[in-house]
MIZA-224153 format. One record per residue (C-alpha): z, y, x; residue in one letter; residue number from 1. Coordinates in Angstrom, 2 decimals. Last residue first. Layout:
<nodes>
Z; Y; X; a; NUM
...
</nodes>
This chain:
<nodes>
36.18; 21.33; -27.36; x; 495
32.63; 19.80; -27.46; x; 494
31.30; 20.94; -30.57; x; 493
32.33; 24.82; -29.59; x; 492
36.08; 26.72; -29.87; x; 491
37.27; 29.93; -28.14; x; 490
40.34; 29.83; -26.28; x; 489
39.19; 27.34; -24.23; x; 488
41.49; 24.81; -22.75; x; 487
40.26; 24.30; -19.09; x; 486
39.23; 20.86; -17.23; x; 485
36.12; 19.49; -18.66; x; 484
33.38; 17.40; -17.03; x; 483
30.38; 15.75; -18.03; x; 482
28.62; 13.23; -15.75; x; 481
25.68; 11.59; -15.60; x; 480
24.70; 8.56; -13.13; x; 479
21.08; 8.45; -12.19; x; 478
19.91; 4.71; -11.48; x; 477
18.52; 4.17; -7.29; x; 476
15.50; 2.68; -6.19; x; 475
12.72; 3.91; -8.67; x; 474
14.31; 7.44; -8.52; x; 473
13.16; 7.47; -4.60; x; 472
10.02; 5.94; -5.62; x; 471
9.46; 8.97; -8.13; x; 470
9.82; 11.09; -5.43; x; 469
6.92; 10.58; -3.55; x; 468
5.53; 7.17; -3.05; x; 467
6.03; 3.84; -5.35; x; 466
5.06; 6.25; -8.04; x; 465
6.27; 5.65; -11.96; x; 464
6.71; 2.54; -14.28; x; 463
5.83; -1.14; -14.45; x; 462
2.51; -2.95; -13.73; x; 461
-0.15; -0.92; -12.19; x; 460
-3.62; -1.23; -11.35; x; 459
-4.16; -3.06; -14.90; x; 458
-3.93; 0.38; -16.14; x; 457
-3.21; 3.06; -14.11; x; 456
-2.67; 3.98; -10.27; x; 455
-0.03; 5.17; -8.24; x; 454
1.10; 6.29; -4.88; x; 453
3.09; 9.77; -5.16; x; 452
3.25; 13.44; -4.35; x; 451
5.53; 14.49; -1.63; x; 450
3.30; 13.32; 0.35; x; 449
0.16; 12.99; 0.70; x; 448
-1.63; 11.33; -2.57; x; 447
-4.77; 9.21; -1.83; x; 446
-7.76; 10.31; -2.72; x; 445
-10.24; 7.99; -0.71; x; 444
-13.51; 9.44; -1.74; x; 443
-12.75; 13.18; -1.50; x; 442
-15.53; 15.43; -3.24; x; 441
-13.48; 16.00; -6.31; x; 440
-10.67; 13.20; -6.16; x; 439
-8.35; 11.07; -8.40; x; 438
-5.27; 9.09; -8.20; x; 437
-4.23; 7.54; -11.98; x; 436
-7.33; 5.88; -13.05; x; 435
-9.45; 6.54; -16.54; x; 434
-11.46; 9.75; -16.09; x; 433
-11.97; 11.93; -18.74; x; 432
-9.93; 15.54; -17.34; x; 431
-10.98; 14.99; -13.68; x; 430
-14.25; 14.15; -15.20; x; 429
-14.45; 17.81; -16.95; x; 428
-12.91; 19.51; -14.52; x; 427
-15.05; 18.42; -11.78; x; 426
-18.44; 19.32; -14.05; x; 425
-16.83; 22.69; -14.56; x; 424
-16.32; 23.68; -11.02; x; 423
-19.63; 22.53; -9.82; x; 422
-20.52; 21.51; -6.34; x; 421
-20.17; 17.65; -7.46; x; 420
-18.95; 14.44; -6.24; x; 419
-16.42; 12.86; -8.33; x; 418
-14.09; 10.15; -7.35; x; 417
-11.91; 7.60; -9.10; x; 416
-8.55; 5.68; -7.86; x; 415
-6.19; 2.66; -9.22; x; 414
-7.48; 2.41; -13.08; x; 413
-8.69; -1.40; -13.17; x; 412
-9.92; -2.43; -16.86; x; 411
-13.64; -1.40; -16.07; x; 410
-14.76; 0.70; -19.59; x; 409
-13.42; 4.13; -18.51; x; 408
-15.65; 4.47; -15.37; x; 407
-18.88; 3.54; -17.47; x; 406
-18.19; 5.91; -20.38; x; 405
-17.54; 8.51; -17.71; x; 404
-21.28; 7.87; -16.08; x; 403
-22.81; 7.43; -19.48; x; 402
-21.25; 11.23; -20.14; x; 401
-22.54; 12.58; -16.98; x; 400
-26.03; 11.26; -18.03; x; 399
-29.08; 9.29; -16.58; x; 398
-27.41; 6.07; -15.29; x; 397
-27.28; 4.11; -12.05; x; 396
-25.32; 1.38; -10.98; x; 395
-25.01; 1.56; -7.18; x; 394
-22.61; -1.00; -5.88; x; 393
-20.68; -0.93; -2.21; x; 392
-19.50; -3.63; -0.26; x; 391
-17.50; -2.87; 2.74; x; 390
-14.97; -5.46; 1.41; x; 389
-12.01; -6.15; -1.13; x; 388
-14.22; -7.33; -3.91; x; 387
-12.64; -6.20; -6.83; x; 386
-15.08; -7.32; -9.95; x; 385
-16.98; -4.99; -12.06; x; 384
-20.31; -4.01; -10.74; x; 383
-20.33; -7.01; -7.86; x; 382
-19.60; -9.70; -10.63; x; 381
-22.60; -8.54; -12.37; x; 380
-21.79; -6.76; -16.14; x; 379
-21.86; -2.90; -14.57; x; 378
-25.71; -3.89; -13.74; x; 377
-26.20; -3.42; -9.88; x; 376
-29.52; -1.50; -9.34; x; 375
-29.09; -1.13; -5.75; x; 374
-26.32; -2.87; -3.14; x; 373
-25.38; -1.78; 0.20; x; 372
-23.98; -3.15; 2.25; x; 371
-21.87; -2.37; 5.91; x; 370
-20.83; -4.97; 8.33; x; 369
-19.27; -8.43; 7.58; x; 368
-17.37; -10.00; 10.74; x; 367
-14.95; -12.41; 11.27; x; 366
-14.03; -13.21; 14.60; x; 365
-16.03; -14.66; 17.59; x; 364
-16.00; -12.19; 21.17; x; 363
-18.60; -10.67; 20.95; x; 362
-18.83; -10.55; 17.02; x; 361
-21.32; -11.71; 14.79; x; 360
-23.14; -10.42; 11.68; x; 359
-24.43; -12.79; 9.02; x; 358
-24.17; -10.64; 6.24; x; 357
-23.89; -6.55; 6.27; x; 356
-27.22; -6.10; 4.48; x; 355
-28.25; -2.50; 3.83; x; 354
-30.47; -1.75; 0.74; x; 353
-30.03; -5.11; -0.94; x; 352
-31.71; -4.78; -4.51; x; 351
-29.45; -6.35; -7.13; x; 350
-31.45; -8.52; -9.52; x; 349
-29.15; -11.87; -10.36; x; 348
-29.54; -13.49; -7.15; x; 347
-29.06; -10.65; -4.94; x; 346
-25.62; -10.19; -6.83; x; 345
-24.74; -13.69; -6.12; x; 344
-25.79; -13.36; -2.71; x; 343
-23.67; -10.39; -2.29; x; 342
-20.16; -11.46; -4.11; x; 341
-20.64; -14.88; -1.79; x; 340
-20.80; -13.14; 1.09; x; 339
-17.50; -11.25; 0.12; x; 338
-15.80; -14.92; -0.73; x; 337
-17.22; -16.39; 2.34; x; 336
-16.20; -13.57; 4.59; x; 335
-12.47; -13.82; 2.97; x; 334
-12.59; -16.93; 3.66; x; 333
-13.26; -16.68; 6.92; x; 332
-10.29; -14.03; 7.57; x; 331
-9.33; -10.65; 7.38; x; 330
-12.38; -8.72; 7.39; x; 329
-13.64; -7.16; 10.87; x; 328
-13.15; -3.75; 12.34; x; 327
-15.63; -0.40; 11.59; x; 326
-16.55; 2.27; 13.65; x; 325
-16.94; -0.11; 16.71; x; 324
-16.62; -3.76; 16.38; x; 323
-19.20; -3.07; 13.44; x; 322
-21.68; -0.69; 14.23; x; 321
-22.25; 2.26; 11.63; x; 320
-26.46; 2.83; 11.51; x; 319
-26.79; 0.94; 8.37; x; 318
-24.20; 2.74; 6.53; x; 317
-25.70; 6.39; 7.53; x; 316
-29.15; 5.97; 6.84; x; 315
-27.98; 3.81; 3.47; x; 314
-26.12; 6.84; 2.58; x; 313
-28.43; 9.44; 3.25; x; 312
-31.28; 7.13; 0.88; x; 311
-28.24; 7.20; -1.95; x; 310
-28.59; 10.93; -1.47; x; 309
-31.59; 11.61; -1.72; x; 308
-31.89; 9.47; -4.54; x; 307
-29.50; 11.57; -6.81; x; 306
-32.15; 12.53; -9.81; x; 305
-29.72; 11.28; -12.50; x; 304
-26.01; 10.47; -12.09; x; 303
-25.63; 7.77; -9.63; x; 302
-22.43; 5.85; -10.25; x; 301
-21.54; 4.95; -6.66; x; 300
-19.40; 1.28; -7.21; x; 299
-16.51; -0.03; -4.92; x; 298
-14.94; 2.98; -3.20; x; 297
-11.93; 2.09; -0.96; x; 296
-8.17; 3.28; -2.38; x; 295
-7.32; -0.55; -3.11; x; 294
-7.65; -1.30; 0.52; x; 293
-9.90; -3.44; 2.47; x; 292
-13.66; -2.17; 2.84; x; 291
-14.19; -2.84; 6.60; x; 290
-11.32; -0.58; 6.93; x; 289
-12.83; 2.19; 6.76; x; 288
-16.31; 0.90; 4.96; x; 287
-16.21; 2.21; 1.31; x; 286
-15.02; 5.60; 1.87; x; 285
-16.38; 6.46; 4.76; x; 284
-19.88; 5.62; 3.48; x; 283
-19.27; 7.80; 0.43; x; 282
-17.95; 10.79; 2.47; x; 281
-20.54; 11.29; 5.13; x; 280
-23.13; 10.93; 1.49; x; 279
-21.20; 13.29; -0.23; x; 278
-20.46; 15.76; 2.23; x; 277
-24.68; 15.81; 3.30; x; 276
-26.19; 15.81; -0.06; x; 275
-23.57; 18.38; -1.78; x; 274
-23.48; 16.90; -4.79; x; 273
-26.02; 19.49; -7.69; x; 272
-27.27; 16.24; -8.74; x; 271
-23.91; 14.16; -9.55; x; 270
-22.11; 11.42; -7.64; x; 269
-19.50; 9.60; -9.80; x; 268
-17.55; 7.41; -7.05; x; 267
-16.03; 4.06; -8.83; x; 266
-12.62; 2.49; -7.72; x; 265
-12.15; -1.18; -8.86; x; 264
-8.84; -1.71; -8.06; x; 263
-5.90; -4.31; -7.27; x; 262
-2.07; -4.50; -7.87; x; 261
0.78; -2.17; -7.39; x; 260
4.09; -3.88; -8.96; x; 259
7.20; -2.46; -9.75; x; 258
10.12; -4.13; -11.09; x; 257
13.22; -3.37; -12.49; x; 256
15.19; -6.72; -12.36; x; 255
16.91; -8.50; -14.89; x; 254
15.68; -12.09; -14.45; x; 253
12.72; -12.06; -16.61; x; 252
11.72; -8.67; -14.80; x; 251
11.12; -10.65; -11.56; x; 250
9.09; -13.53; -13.03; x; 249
6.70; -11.06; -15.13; x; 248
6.16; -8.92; -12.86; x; 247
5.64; -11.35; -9.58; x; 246
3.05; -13.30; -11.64; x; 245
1.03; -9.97; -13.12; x; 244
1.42; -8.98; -9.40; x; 243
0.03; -11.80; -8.44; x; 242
-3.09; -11.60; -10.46; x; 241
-3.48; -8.12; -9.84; x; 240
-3.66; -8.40; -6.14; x; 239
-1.34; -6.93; -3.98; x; 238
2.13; -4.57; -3.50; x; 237
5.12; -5.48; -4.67; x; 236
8.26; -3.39; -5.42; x; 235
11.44; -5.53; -6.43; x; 234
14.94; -3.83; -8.40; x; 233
18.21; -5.19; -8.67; x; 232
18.37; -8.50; -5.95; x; 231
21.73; -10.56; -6.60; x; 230
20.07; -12.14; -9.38; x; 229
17.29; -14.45; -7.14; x; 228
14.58; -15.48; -9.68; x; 227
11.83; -12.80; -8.16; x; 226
13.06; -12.67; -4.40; x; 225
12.93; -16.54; -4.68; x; 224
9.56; -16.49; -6.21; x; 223
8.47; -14.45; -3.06; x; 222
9.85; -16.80; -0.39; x; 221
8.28; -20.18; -2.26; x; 220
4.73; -18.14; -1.91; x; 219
4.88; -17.01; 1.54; x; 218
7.33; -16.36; 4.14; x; 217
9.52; -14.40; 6.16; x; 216
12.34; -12.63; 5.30; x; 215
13.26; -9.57; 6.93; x; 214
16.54; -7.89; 6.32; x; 213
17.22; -4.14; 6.55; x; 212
21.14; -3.22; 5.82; x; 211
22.45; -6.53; 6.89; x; 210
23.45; -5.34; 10.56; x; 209
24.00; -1.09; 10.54; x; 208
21.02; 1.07; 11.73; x; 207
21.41; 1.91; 14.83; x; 206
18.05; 3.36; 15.90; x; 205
17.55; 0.28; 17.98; x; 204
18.23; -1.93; 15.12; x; 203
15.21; 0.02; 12.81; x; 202
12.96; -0.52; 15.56; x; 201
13.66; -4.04; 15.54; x; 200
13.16; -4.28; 12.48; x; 199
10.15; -2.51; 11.88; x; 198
8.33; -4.93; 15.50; x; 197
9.28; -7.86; 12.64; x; 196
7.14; -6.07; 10.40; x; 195
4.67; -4.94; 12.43; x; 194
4.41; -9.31; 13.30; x; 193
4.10; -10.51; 10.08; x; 192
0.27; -10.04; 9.33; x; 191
-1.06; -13.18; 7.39; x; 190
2.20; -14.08; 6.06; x; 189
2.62; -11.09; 3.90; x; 188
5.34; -9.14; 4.68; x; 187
8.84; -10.32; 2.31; x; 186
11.40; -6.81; 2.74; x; 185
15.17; -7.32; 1.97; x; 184
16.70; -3.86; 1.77; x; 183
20.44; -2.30; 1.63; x; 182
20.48; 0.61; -0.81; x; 181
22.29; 3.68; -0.33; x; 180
18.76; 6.08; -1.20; x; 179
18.35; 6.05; 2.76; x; 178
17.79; 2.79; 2.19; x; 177
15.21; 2.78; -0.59; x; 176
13.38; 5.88; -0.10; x; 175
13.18; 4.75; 3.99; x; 174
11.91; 1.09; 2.91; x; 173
9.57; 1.45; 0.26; x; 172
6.48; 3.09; 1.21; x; 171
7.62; 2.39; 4.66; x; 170
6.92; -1.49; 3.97; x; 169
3.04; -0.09; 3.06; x; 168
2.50; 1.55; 6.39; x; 167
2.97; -0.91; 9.01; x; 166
1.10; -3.99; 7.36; x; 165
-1.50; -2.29; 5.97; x; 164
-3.92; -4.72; 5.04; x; 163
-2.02; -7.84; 4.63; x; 162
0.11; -7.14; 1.83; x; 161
4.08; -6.28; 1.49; x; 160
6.81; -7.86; -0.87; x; 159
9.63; -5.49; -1.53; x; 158
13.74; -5.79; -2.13; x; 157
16.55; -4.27; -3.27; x; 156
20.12; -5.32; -2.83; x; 155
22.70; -2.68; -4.31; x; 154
21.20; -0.32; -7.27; x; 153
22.27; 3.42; -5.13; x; 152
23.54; 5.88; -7.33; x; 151
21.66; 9.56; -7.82; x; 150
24.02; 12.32; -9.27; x; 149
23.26; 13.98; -12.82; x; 148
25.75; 16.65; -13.93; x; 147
27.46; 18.23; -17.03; x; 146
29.67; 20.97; -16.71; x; 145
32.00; 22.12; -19.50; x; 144
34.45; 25.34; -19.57; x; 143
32.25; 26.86; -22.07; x; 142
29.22; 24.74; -22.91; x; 141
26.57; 23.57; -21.13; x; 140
27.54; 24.17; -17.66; x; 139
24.39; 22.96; -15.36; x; 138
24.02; 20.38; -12.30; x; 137
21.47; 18.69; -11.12; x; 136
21.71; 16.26; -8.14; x; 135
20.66; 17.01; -5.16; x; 134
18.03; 14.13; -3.88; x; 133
15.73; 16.46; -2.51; x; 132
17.77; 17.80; 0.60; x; 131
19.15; 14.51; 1.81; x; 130
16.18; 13.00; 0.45; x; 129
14.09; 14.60; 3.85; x; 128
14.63; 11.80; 5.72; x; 127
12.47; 9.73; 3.67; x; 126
9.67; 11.95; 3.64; x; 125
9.68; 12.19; 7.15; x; 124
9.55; 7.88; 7.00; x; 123
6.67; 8.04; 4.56; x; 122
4.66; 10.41; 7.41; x; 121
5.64; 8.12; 10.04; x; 120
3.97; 5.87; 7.99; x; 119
0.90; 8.16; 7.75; x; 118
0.78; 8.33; 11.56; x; 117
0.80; 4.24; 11.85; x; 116
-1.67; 3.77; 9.38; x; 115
-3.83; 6.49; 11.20; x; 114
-3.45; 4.79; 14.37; x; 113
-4.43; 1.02; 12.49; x; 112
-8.09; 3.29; 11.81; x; 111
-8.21; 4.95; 15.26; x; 110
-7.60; 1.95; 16.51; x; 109
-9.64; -0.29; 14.73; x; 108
-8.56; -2.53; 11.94; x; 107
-8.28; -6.44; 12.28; x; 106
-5.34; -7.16; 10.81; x; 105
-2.97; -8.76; 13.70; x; 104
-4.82; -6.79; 16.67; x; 103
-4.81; -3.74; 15.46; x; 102
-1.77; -3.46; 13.45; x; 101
-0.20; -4.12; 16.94; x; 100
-2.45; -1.90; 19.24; x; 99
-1.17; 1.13; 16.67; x; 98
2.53; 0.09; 17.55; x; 97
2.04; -0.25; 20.99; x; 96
0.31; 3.41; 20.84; x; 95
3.01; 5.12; 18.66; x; 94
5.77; 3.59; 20.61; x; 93
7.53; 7.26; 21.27; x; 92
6.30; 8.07; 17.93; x; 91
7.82; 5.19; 16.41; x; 90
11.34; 5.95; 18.20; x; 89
11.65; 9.48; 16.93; x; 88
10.92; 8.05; 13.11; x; 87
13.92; 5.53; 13.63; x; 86
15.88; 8.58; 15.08; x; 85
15.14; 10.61; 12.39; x; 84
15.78; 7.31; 9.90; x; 83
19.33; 6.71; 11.32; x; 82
19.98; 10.06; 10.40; x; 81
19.28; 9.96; 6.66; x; 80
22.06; 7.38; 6.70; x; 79
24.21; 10.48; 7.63; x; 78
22.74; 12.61; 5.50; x; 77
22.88; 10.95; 2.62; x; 76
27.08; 10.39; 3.47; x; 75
28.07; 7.15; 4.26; x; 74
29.47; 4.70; 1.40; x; 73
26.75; 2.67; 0.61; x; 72
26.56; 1.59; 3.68; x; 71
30.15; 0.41; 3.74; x; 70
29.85; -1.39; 0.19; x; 69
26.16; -2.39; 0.82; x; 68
26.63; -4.68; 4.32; x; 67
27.95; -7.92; 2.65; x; 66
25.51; -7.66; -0.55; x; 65
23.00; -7.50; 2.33; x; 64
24.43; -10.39; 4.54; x; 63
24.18; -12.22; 0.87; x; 62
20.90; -11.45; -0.10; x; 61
19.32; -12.48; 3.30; x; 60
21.09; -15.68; 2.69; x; 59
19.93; -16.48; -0.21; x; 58
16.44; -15.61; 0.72; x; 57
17.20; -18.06; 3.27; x; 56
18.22; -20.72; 1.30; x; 55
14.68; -19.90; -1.28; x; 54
13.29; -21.36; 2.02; x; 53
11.40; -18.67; 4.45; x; 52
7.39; -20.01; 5.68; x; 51
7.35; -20.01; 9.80; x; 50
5.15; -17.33; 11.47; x; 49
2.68; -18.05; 14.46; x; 48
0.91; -15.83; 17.32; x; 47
-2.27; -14.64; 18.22; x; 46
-3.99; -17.62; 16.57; x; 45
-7.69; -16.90; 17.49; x; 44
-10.68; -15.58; 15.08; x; 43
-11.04; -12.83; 17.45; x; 42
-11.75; -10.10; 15.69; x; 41
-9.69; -11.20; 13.42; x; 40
-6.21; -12.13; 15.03; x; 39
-5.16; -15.34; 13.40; x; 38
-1.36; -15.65; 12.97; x; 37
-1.29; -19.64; 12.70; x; 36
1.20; -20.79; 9.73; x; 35
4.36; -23.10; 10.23; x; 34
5.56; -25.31; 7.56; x; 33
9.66; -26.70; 7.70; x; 32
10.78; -24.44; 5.90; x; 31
14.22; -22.58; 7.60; x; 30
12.88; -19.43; 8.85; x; 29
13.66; -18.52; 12.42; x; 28
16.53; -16.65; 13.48; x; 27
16.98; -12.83; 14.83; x; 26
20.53; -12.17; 13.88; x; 25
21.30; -8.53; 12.68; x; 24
22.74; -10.09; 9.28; x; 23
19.42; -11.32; 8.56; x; 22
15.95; -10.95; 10.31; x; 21
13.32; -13.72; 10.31; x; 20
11.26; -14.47; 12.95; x; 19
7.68; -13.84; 13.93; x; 18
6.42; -16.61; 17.02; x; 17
5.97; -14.65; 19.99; x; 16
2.38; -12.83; 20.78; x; 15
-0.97; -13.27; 22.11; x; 14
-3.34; -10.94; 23.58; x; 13
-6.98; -11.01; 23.00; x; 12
-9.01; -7.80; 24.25; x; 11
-9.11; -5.09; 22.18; x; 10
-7.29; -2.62; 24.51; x; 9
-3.79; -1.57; 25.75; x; 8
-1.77; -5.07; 24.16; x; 7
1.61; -5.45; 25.68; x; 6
4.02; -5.78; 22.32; x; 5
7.02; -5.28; 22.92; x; 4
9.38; -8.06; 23.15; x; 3
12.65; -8.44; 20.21; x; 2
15.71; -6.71; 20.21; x; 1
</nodes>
């Protein structure tokens, strides 16, 4: 069991060093480097993480291949079980647990709350497989059945980002276990400690030693989840260019593989937009969570006469306070890299309706507050690039159609919005647009459950939803099965 965390408010609070998990021993990573876990607001080490050998991914794999055969073996519903209680626990530490993704990645607490809530959410959805899961079954001829039943794929595993470090492992974890798999999970080394507050949540419901591992690490740790052939399947969710890496390495050595990577989400805002949804919607789209996750707008394609409702938008960005209703980015070099995406932008011929640089903190940190940029060409950096901050783009153009064009020509396909009080002008961009998760009036459409967590294009490598119930198939290979027991006394092709 490892120490709660004791944080009731904003104010620095440190924590223990983040530890690996394997076997149901708490041990520290073998590499010899040891990273600083920087709280953001605060731009102090909270707490430190040590970097996982490709020896401890080995071992990992083997308490795991050591716990599948008897976990394997219980019931659904019984390892469903573990996962009520698991769920019952997190609500009972809901507010530790929100204070924790608050403090190691910045959001606020109504924000890292939310990510905790929507977790739980994954983990309902995982103890509902019992009932989903059914296999199908159907005679097809006389006196022959023929039946699909779900099999777990052994030693699984999933490598996590920084910006929701609660909620994304429980994309993947309760599908995935609760499937009959046992589960090696890689956080990213800039926010280990939910993860390690996961496992011991996950011991204290009783789930069995060597059925959740966590490895930590960074780069060494995630090539050895890729090469290692004892692991059968790998989720990752990041940037494109690693996932492109992590693809490619993982499938080369037999695995399926599934990797979510970055976005470039664009928010089509038409004349007849409701002025005062749209605008309430755009700015909470592109600032929660000081801009970083894949589901945050990036460009407003204004569609004709719209200015009244770009000016609503820079009221309402420039009057958000940062510290407040929105958290700080990451890291300094993440500042310097968003910065740099603004001045560049500047430089070329943007117009700088809000300016988010240079802000401070109280209490030090890293800070960028809300921007907003006019009269971004879709060829500036800013127009097409992911920029992972409260940075949002205007391009504008004079027709639906040039607004389409434009969404269907950036080679990202995670999310796309359209803001509009007309039936027919929804259908028709929900019908053209180029991006798997899409919204009328919703800026951040993002699948509830039961549906599932996907984008298109180079948003997505590999095949299906890592939500929903195509990340329960993703974890487990259907076995089918035709039966036969009676002599007919009439005849058919299969007799």
């Amino acid at each position: 069991m490892t120490d709660r965390f004791p944080a009731n408010s904003y104010s620095f609070t440190e924590s223990p060093p983040a530890r690996n998990l394997i076997g149901g021993e708490w041990c520290d990573p073998g590499g010899s480097e040891r990273l600083e876990v920087i709280n953001p607001r605060h731009g102090r080490a909270m707490s430190s993480v040590g970097l996982s050998t490709a020896g401890d991914v080995a071992r990992a794999v083997e308490a795991a291949r050591a716990a599948f055969g008897g976990w394997s073996a219980w019931p659904v519903r019984e390892r469903a079980q573990i996962f009520y209680r698991a769920r019952e626990l997190m609500i009972r530490d809901l507010d530790e647990l929100t204070w924790l993704v608050s403090h190691e990645n910045g959001k606020t607490f109504d924000e890292a709350r939310a990510e905790v809530l929507k977790g739980i959410e994954c983990m309902e959805y995982g103890c509902s497989l019992p009932n989903l899961s059914a296999g199908e079954k159907l005679t097809v001829s006389r006196g022959v059945t023929c039946e699909v039943v779900h099999e777990p794929l052994g030693v699984v595993a999933g490598v996590t980002p920084f910006n929701f470090p609660f909620m994304v492992p429980l994309w993947m974890i309760p599908q995935a276990i609760v499937g009959g798999n046992c589960f090696v999970l890689k956080p990213s080394e800039v926010v280990p400690l939910s993860a390690v507050r996961l496992g011991a949540l996950f011991e204290e419901a009783g789930l069995p030693a060597g059925v959740f591992s966590l490895v930590q690490g960074g780069r060494q740790a995630v090539e050895a989840l890729c090469d290692h052939e004892g692991i059968a399947a790998l989720a990752f969710v990041g940037s494109t260019r690693v996932a492109r890496l992590v693809y490619a390495r993982g499938a080369a050595s037999g695995k399926k593989v599934l990797c979510l990577g970055g976005a470039k989400n664009h928010l089509i805002v038409v004349p007849d937009a409701d002025p005062e949804l749209t605008a309430e919607n755009v700015v909470a789209s592109y600032t929660g969570c000081a801009g970083q996750r894949c589901m945050a707008a990036s460009v407003l394609v204004a569609v004709g006469e719209v200015q009244h409702i770009i000016d609503e938008v820079a009221r309402r960005s420039a009057a958000l306070q940062t510290g407040t209703d929105m958290g700080p980015i990451v890291s300094e070099a993440a500042v310097r890299r968003i910065t740099g995406y603004i001045d560049q932008a500047e430089s070329m011929g943007a117009e700088v309706l809000v300016d988010g640089r240079g802000i401070q903190g109280d209490s030090g940190g890293y800070w960028i507050g809300p921007t907003l940029l006019d009269r971004v060409s879709p060829q500036m950096p800013a127009g097409c690039e992911e920029i992972f901050g409260p940075v949002l783009s205007i391009v504008r153009v004079d027709t639906l159609e040039q607004a389409l064009q434009l969404e269907n020509t950036n080679p990202y396909g995670n999310a796309s919005a359209i803001y509009t009080t007309s039936g027919d002008v929804a259908a028709k961009a929900m019908s053209r647009v180029s991006a798997g998760m899409c919204g009328v009036n919703i800026g951040v459409p993002v699948p509830r459950e039961p549906f599932g967590f996907g984008g298109w294009n180079d948003s997505k490598l590999g095949h299906g939803n890592i939500t929903g119930y195509d990340g329960f198939r993703f974890w487990t290979r259907p076995r089918k099965i035709t039966t036969k027991w009676a002599l007919q006394s009439d005849q058919s092709w299969m007799s």
